[in-house]
C-alpha positions as CSV (number, residue, x, y, z in Angstrom):
1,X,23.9,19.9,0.7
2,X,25.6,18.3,-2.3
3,X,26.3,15.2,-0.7
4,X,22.9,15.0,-0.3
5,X,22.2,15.6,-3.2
6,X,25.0,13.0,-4.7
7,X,22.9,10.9,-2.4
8,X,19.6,11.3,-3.6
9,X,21.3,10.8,-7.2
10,X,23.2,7.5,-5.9
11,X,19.7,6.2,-4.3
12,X,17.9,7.2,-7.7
13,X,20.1,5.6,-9.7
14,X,20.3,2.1,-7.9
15,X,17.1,1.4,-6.8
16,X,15.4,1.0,-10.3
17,X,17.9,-2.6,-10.4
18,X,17.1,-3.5,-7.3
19,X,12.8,-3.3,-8.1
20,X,13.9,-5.4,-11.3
21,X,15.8,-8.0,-9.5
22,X,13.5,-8.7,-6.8
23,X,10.6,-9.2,-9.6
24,X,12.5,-11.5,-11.3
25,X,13.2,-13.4,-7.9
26,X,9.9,-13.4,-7.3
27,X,8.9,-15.6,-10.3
28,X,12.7,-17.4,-10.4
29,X,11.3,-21.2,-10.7
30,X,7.5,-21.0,-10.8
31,X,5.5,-22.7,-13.4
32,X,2.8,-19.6,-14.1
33,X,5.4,-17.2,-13.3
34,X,3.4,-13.6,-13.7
35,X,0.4,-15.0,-13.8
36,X,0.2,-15.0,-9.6
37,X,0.3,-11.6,-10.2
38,X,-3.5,-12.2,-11.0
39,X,-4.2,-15.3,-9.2
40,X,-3.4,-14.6,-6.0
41,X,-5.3,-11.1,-5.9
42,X,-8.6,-12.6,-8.0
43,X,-8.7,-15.6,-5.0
44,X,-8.9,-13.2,-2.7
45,X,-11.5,-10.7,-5.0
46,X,-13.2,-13.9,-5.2
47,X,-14.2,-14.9,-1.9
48,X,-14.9,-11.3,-0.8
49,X,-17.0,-10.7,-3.1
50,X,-19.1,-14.4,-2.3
51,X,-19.3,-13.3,1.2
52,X,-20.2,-9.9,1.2
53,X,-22.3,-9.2,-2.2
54,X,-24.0,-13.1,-2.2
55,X,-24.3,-14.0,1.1
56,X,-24.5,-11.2,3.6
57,X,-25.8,-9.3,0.2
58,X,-24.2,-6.0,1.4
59,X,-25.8,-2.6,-0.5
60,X,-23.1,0.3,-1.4
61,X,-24.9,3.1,-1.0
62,X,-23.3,6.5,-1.8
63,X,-23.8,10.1,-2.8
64,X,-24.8,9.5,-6.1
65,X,-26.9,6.2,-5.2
66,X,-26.3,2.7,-5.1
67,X,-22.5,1.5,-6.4
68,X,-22.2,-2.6,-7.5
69,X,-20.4,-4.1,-4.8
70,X,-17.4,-5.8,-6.9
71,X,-16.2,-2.0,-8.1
72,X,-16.5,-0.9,-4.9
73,X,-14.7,-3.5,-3.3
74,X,-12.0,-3.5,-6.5
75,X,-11.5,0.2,-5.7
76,X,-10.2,-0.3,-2.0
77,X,-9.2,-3.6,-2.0
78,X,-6.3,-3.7,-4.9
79,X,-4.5,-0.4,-3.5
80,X,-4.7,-2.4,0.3
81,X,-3.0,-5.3,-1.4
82,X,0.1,-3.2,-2.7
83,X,0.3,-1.2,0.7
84,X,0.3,-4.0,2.9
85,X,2.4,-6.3,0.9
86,X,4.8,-3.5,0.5
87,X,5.0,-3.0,4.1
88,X,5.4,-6.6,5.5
89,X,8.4,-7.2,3.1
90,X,9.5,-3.8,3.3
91,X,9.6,-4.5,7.2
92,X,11.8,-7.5,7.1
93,X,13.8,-6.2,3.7
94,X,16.8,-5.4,5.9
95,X,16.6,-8.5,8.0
96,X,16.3,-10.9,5.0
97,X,19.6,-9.1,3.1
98,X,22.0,-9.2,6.3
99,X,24.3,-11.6,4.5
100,X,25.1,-8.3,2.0
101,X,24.9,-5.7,4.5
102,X,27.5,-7.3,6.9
103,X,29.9,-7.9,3.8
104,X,29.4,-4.1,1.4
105,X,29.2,-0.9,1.9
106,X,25.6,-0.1,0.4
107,X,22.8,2.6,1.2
108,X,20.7,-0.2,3.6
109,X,17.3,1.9,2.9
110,X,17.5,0.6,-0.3
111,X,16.1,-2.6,0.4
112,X,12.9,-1.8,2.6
113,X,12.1,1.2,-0.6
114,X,12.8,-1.5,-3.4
115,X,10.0,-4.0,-1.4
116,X,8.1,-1.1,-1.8
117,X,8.2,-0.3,-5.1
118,X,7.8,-4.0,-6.4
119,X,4.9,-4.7,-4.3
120,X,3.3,-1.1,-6.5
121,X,4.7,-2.4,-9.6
122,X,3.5,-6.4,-9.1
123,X,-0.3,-5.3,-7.4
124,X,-0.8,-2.0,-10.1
125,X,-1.0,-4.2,-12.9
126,X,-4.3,-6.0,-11.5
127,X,-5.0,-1.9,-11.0
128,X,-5.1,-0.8,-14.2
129,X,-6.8,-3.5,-15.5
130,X,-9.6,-2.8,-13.0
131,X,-10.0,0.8,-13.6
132,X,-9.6,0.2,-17.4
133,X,-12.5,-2.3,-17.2
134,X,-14.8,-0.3,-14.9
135,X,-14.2,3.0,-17.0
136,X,-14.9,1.1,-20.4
137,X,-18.2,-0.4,-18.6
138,X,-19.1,3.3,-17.1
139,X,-18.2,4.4,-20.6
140,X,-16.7,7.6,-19.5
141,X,-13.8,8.7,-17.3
142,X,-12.3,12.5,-17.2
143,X,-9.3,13.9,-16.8
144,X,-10.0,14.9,-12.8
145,X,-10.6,11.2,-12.4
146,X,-7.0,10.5,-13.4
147,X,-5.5,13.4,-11.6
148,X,-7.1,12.6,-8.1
149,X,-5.5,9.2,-8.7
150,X,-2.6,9.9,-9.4
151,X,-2.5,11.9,-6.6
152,X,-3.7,9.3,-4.3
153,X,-1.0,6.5,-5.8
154,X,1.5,9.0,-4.8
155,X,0.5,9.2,-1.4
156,X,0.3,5.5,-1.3
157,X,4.0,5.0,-2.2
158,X,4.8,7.7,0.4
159,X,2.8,6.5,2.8
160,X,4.1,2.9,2.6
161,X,7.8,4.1,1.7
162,X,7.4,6.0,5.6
163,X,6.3,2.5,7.0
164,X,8.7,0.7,5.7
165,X,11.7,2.5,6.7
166,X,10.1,2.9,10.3
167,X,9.6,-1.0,10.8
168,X,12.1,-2.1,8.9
169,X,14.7,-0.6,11.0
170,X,13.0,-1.7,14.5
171,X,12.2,-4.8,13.4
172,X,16.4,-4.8,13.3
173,X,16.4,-4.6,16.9
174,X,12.8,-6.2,18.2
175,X,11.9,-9.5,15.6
176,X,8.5,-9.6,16.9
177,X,7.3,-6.8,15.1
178,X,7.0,-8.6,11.6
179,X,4.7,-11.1,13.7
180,X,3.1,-8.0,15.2
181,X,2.4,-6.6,11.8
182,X,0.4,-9.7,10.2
183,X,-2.2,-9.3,13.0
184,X,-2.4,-5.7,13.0
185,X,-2.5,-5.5,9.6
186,X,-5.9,-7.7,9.7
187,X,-7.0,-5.7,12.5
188,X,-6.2,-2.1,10.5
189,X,-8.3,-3.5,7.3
190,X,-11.4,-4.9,8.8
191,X,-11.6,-1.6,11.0
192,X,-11.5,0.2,7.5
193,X,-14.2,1.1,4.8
194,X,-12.6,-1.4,1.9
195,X,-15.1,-3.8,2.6
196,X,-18.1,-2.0,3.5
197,X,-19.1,1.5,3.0
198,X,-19.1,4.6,5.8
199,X,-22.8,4.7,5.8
200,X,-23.4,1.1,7.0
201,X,-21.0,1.5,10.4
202,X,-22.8,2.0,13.4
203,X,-22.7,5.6,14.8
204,X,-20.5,4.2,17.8
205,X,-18.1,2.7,15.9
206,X,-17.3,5.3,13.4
207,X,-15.3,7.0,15.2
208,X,-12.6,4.3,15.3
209,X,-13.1,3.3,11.7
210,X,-12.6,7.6,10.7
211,X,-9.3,7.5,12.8
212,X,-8.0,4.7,10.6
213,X,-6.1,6.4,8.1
214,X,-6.2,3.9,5.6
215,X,-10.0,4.6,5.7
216,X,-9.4,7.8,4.2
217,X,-6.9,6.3,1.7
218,X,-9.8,3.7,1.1
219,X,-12.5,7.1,0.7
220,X,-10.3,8.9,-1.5
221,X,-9.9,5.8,-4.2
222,X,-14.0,4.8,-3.7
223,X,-14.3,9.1,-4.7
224,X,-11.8,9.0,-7.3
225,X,-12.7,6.2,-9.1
226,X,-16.7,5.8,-8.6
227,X,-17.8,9.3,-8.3
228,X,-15.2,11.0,-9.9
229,X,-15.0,13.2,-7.2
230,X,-12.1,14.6,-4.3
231,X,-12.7,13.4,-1.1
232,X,-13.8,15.5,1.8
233,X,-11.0,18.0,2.7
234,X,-10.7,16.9,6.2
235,X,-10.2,13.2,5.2
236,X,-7.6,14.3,2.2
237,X,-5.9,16.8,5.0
238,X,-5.8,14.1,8.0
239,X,-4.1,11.4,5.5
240,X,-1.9,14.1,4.2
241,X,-0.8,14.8,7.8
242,X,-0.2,11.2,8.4
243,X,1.9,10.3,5.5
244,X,4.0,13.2,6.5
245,X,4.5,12.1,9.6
246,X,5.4,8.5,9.2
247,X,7.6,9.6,6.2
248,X,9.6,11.6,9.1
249,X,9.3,9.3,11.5
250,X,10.5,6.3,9.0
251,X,13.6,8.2,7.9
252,X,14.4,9.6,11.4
253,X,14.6,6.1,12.8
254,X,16.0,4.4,9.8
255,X,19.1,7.4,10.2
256,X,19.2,6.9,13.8
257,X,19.3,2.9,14.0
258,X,21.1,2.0,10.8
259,X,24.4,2.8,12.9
260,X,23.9,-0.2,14.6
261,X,22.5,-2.7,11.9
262,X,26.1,-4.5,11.3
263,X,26.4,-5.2,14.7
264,X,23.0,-6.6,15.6
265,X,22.4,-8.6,12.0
């Protein structure tokens, strides 16, 4: 138990350098440096928005009436950004530092877990400047609000942590799965409600876009944020089962197969 807990301590301490380094790589020779931060995300907030809300003129219509599209889509789309960024370099962390893990002894779940974090840290800046625009333009935001979203970023970064570890340690032993990952990745978000509300998806097909957990994750942040309200219990519970599970299932494999990494890499 306490070398667990030295562990835990040793994991704690290092991985809070690791999140800094890897932001400062990421800028390390461009001209706008941070400002891709907000570039990248707005092009993509950009064309959404001409597609759905201009051209296809998509309604949100929920509980409380009729949401503006760009919130909507803001609410859903800027947590989607962090988890699936967070996953696909999370996934290929371990492959992408073999040259270290061959040569020192160093806790190797450090690198999918640092991915993680500074794809939260890079993508919750855009966030927060979302949420504090929309709540100054709503004029009012409560302290439940910011409870049930904090709750929900936490889940997030669990949720994506799990992932991470899971494919990050396969994709050790089976290189196709970061390829695998860009198309299901594009398959998981269109089959989800970040672009589109519940109430507009065909009775037939809702049963696939409900099973798609980042659905409920997507549910919980449209709640949160533009109703101010939890999400339905079942939808909280089911992604509450699932991030439990894929944390488990991320650390039991990472445990398992990161015996073998030095030989393989």
């Amino acid at each position: 138990m306490n070398s667990m807990g030295r562990r835990a301590r040793k994991l704690y301490q290092l991985l809070p350098p690791l999140v800094a380094r890897e932001l400062k790589e990421r800028y390390a020779g461009s001209v706008f440096g941070v400002l891709w931060t907000f570039l990248n995300p707005a092009l993509f907030v950009l064309l959404y928005w001409l597609v759905f809300a201009k051209v296809l003129q998509i309604r949100v219509k929920m509980n409380t009436g009729d949401i503006p599209f760009l919130p909507f889509l803001l609410s859903g789309l800027l947590p989607w950004f962090a988890v699936q960024e967070g996953v696909l370099r999370g996934a290929s962390a371990v492959l992408d530092k073999r040259h270290l893990i061959k040569k020192v002894i160093f806790p190797v779940e450090l690198f999918p877990l640092s991915s993680v974090m500074s794809a939260f840290v890079h993508h919750s800046v855009g966030l927060v400047i979302f949420l504090l625009s929309f709540f100054i333009w709503k004029g009012t935001v409560t302290a439940q609000q910011l409870f049930f979203i904090g709750i929900f970023l936490c889940i997030q970064i669990l949720l994506t942590a799990g992932l991470s570890l899971l494919f990050s340690s396969l994709s050790v032993y089976l290189r196709d799965i970061i390829q695998v990952l860009n198309v299901l990745f594009q398959v998981i978000f269109y089959m989800s409600t970040i672009l589109y509300p519940l109430t507009s998806v065909p009775g037939r097909l809702k049963i696939f876009i409900l099973a798609n957990p980042v659905t409920a994750l997507a549910e919980s942040y449209h709640n949160a944020i533009l109703l101010g309200t939890f999400p339905g219990m079942g939808s909280f519970l089911y992604l509450v089962i699932f991030t439990i599970s894929v944390v488990a299932a991320g650390i039991y494999a990472f445990r398992k197969l990161k015996r073998g990494f030095a030989d393989v890499l």
